[in-house]
RODO-2510 file (C-alpha; in nm, 4 decimals, decimal comma):
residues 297
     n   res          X          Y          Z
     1     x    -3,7818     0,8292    -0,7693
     2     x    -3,6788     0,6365    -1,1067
     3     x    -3,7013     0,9338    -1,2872
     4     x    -3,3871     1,0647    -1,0902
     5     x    -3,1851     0,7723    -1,1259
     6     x    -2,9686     0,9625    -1,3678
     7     x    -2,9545     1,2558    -1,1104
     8     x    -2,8263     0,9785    -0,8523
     9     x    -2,5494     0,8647    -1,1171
    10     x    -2,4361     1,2045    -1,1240
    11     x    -2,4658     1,2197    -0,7575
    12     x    -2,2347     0,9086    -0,7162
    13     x    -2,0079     1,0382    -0,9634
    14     x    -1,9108     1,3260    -0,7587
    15     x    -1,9148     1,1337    -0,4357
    16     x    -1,6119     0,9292    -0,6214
    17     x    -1,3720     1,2642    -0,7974
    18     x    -1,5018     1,5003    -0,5007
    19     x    -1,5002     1,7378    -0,8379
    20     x    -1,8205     1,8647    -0,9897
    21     x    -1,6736     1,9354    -1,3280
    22     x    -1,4248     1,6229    -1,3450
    23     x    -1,7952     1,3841    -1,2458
    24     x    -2,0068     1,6112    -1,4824
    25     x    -1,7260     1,5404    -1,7732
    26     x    -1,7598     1,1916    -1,7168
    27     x    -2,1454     1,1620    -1,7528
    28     x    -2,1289     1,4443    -2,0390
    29     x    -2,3095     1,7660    -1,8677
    30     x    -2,1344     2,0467    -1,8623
    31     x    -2,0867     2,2219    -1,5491
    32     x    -2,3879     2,4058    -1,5415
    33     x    -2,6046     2,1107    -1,6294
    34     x    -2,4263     1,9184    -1,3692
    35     x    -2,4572     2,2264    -1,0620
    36     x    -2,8175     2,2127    -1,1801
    37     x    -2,9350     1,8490    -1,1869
    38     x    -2,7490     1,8366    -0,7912
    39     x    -2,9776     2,1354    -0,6731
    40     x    -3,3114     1,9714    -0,8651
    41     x    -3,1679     1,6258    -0,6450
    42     x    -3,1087     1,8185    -0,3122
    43     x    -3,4787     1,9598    -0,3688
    44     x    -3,6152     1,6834    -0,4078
    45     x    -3,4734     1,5327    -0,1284
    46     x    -3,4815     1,7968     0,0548
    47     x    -3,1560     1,7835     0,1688
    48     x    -2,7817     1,9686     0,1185
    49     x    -2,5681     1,7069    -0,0142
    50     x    -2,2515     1,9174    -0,0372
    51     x    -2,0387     2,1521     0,0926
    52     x    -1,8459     2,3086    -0,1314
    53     x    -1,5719     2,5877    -0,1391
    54     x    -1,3575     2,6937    -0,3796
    55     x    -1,1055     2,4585    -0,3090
    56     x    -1,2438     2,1694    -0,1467
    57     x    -1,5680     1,9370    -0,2039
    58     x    -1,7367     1,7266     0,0518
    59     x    -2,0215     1,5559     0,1929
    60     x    -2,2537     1,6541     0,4227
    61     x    -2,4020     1,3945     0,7267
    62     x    -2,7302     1,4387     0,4747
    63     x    -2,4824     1,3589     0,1491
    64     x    -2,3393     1,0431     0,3228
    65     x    -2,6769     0,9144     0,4487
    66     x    -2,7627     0,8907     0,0674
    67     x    -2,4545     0,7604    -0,0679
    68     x    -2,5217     0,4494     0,1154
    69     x    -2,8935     0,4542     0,0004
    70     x    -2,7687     0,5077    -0,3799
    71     x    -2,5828     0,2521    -0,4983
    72     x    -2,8517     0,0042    -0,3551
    73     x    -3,1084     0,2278    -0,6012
    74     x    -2,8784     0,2172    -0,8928
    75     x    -2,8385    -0,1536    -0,8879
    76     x    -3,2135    -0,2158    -0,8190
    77     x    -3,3000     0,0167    -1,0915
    78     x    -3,0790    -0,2101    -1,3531
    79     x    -3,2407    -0,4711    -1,2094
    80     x    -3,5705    -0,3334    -1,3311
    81     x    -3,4718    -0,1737    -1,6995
    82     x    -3,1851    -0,4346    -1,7668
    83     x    -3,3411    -0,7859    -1,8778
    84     x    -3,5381    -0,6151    -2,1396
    85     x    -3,3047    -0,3927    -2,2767
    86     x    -3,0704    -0,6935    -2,3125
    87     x    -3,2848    -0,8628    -2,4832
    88     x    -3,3661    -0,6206    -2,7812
    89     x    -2,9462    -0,4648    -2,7353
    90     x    -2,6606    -0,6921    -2,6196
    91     x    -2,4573    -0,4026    -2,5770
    92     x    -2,6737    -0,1645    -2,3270
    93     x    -2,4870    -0,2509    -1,9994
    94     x    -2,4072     0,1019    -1,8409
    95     x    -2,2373     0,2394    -1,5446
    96     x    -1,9174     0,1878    -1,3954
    97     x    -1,7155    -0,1081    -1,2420
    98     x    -1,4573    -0,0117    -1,0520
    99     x    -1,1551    -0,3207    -0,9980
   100     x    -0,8616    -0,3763    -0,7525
   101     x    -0,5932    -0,6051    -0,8474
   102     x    -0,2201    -0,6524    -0,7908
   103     x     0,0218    -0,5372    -1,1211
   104     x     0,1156    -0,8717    -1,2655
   105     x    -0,2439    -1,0042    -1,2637
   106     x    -0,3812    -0,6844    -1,4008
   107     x    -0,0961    -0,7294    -1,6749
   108     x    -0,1278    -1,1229    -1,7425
   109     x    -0,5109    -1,1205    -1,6909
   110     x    -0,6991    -0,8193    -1,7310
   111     x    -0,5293    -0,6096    -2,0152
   112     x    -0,7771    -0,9200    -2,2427
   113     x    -1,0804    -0,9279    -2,0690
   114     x    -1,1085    -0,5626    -2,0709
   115     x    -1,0875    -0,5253    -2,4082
   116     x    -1,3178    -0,7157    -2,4640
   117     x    -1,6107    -0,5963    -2,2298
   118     x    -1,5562    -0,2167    -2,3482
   119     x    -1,5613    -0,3039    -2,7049
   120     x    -1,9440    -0,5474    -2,6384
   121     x    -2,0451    -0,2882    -2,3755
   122     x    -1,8809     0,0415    -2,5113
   123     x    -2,1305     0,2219    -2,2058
   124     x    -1,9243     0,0771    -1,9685
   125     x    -1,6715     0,2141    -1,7761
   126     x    -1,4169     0,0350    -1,5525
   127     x    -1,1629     0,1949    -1,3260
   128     x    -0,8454    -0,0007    -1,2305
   129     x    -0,6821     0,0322    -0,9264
   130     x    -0,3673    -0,1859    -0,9121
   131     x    -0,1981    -0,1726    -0,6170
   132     x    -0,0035    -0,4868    -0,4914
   133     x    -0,1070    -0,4098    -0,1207
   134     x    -0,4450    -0,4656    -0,0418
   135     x    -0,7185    -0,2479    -0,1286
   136     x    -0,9982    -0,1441     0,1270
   137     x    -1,2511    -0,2561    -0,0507
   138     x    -1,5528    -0,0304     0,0919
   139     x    -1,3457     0,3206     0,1326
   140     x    -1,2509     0,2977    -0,2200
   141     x    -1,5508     0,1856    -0,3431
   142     x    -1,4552    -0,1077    -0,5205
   143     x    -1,6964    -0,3579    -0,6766
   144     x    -1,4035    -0,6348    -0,7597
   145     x    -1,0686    -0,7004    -0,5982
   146     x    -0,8464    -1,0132    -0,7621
   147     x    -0,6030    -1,1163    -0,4468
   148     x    -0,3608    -1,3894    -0,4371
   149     x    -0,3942    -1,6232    -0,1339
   150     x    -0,5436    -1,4275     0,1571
   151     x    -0,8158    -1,5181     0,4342
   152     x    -1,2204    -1,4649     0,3973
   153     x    -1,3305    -1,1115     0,5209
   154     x    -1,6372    -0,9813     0,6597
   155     x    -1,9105    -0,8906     0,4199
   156     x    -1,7100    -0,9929     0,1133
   157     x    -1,7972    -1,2832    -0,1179
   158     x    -1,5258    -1,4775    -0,2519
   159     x    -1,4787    -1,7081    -0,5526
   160     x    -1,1802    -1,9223    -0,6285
   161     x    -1,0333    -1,8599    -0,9602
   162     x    -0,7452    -2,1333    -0,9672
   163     x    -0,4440    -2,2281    -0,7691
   164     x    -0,1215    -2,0525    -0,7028
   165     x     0,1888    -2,1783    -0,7291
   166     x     0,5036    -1,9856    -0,5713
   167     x     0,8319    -2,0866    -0,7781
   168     x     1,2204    -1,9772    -0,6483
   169     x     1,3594    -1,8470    -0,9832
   170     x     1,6831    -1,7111    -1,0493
   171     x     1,8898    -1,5360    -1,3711
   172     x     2,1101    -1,7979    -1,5442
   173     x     2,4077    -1,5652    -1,4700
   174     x     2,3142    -1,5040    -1,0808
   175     x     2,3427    -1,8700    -1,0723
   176     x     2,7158    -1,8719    -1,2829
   177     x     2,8313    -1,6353    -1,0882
   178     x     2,7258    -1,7058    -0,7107
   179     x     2,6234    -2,0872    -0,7534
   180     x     2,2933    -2,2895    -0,7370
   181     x     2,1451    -2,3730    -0,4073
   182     x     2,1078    -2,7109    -0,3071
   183     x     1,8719    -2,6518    -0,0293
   184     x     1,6317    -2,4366     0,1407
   185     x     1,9138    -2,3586     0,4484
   186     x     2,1522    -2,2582     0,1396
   187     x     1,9408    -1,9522     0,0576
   188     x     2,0282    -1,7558     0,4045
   189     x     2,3806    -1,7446     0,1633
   190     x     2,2498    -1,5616    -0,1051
   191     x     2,1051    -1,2299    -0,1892
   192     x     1,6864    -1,2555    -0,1493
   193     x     1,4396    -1,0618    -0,3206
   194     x     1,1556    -1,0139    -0,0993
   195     x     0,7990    -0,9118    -0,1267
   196     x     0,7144    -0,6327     0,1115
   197     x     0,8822    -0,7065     0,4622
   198     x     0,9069    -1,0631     0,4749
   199     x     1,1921    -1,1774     0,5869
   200     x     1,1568    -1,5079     0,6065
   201     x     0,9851    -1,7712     0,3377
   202     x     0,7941    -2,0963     0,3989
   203     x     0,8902    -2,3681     0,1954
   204     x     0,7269    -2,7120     0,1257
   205     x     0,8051    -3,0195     0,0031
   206     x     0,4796    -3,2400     0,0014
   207     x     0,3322    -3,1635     0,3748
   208     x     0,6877    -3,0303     0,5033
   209     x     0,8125    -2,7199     0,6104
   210     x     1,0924    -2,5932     0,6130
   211     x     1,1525    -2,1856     0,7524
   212     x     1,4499    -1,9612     0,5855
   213     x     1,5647    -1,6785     0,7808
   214     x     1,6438    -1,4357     0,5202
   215     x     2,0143    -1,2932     0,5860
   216     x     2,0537    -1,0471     0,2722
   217     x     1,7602    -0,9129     0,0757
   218     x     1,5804    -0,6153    -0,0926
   219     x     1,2246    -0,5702    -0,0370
   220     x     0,9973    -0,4355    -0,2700
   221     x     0,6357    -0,3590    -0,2971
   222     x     0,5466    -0,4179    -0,6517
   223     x     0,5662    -0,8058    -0,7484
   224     x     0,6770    -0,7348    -1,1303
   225     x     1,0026    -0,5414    -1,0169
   226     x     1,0913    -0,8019    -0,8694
   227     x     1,1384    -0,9928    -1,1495
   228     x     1,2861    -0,7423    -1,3257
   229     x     1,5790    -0,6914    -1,0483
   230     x     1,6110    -1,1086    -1,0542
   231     x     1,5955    -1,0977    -1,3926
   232     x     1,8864    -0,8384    -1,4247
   233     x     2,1045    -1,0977    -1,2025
   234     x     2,0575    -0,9143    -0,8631
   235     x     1,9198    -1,2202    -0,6573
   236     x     1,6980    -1,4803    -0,5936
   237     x     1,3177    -1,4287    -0,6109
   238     x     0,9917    -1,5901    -0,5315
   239     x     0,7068    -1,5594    -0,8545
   240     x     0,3691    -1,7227    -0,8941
   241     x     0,4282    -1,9477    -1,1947
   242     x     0,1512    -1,7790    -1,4307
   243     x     0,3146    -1,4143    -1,3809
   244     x     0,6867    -1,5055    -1,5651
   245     x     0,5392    -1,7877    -1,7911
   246     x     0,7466    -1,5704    -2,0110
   247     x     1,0819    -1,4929    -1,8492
   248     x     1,1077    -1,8804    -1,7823
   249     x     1,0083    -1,9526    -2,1213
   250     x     1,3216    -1,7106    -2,2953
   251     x     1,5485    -1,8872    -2,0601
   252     x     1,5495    -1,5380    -1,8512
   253     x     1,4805    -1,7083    -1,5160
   254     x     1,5568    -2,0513    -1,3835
   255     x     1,4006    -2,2588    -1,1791
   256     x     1,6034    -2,3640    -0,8449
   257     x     1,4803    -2,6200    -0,5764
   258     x     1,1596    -2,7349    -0,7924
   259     x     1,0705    -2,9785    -0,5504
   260     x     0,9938    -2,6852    -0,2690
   261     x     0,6692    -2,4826    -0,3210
   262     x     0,6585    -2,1458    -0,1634
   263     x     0,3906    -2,1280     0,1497
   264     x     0,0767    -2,3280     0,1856
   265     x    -0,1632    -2,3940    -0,1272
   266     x    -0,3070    -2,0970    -0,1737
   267     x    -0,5774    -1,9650    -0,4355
   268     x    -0,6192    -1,6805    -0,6508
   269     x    -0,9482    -1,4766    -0,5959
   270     x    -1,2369    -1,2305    -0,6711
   271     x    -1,3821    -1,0833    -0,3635
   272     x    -1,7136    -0,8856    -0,4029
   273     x    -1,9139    -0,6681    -0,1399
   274     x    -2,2178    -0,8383    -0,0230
   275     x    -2,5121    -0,6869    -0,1740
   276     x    -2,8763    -0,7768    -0,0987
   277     x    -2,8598    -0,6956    -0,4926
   278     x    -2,5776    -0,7296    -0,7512
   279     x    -2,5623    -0,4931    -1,0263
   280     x    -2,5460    -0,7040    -1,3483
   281     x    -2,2880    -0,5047    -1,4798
   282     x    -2,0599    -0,6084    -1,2131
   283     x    -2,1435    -0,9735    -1,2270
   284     x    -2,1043    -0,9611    -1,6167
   285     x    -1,7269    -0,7775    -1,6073
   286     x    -1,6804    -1,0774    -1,3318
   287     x    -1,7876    -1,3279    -1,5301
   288     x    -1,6430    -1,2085    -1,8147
   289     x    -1,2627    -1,1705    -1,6770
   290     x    -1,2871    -1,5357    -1,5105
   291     x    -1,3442    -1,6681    -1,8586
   292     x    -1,0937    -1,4930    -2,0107
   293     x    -0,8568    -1,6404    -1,7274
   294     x    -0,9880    -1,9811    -1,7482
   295     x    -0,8967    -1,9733    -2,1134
   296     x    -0,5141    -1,8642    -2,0485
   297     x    -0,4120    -2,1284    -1,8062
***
């Protein structure tokens, strides 16, 4: 069955765009090639993998069976050619890694690391998905996700990466113009910046906590508006402390209550589906990104 491992790519491909000629562009066949390489795999299996219409691709109950079976091959099959092939060409890594992680990481973090993996492993390709909600990790079929803080989840490995800090920052001229807060209980004064729909933040000084009710506030889903609205002087905001090393470094937020720490210690993270095997591209982009990070903190 080795022999149709690149069949099986192609297969996968489509599985992912739902679109023969977007997955056949990809991989380099033209549409013809591609139609014909899906047939020669449904033959050999013996099996209709798709339904198609003019309009609309999906998988059959037959297509699905394999999609589970495939990814299993392709990583077993790297597992086979890889070591040698690394061994006479450091860059012959193929495939494609597909990553989850929230804006400001992807922008601190990742923008590095992966320009540096396509340029040693140009046969790579990695797909970003950078949502600051949390990604399902087996629906989309994603290999990494980076989350901040979070609980363990079924069937998903996780590695610590380093801890988070939460910091209450402000503009300079928010504070000038509506005062600095003195304590936590002062915040349900002023206007709060909120991630999501929380309306209420945990603060801690050494093992204590103390709950604000949040009185007036704009939520948002995306992390780095936030610190552009706090940054433009509309209120008060809670940041990790590596994602506006910057802003606080210009002077263009301030630090207010340092002594309170925003929720429980919590840890930034790469989660991985459990595999019986991993594909070594996968654990090379890991490794390679968690260097990259240990190197900017």
């Amino acid at each position: 069955m080795l022999e149709y491992i690149s069949d099986i790519k192609l297969f996968n491909e489509i599985c992912r765009t739902l679109n023969f000629r977007e997955a056949g562009e990809r991989l380099g066949y033209s549409p013809a090639v591609t139609t014909k390489r899906i047939k020669r795999l449904e033959a050999v299996t013996g099996r209709a993998l798709f339904m198609r219409t003019t309009r609309h691709v999906s998988l059959t109950e037959e297509g699905q069976e394999l999609l589970l079976l495939s990814e299993k091959m392709l990583d077993l099959s790297e597992l086979i050619s890889t070591p040698s092939q690394l061994d006479s060409n450091p860059r012959s890594l193929e495939g494609r890694v597909r990553i989850s992680a929230p804006h400001s990481f992807a922008r601190v973090f990742l923008v590095e690391a992966i320009q540096k993996i396509t340029r040693d492993q140009p046969l790579l390709t990695v797909d970003l998905i950078l949502e600051d909600g949390l990604t399902k990790l087996t629906k989309e079929g994603v290999d990494i996700s980076f989350r901040i803080g979070g609980h363990d989840e079924p069937n998903m490995d996780s590695i610590d990466i380093f801890e988070d800090n939460g910091l209450l920052l402000a503009s300079p001229e928010y504070l000038k113009e509506y005062g600095t807060p003195k304590s936590p209980n002062e915040l349900s004064e002023h206007f709060c910046l909120s991630f999501m729909n929380i309306r209420e933040w945990s603060l801690y000084k050494g093992n204590k906590k103390t709950n604000v009710g949040l009185r007036k506030y704009l939520f948002c889903n995306t992390g780095d508006y936030l610190t552009k609205l706090a940054v433009a002087g509309v209120g008060i905001t809670i940041k990790s402390d590596w994602s506006v090393k910057s802003e606080i470094a210009t002077g263009q937020l301030v630090q207010i209550l340092p002594e309170y720490r925003f929720g429980a210690t919590r840890m930034a993270r790469a989660l991985t589906p459990k595999r019986d095997v991993e594909a070594m591209r996968v654990t090379y982009v890991l490794d390679e990104i968690i260097k990259v990070i240990k190197q900017s903190l």
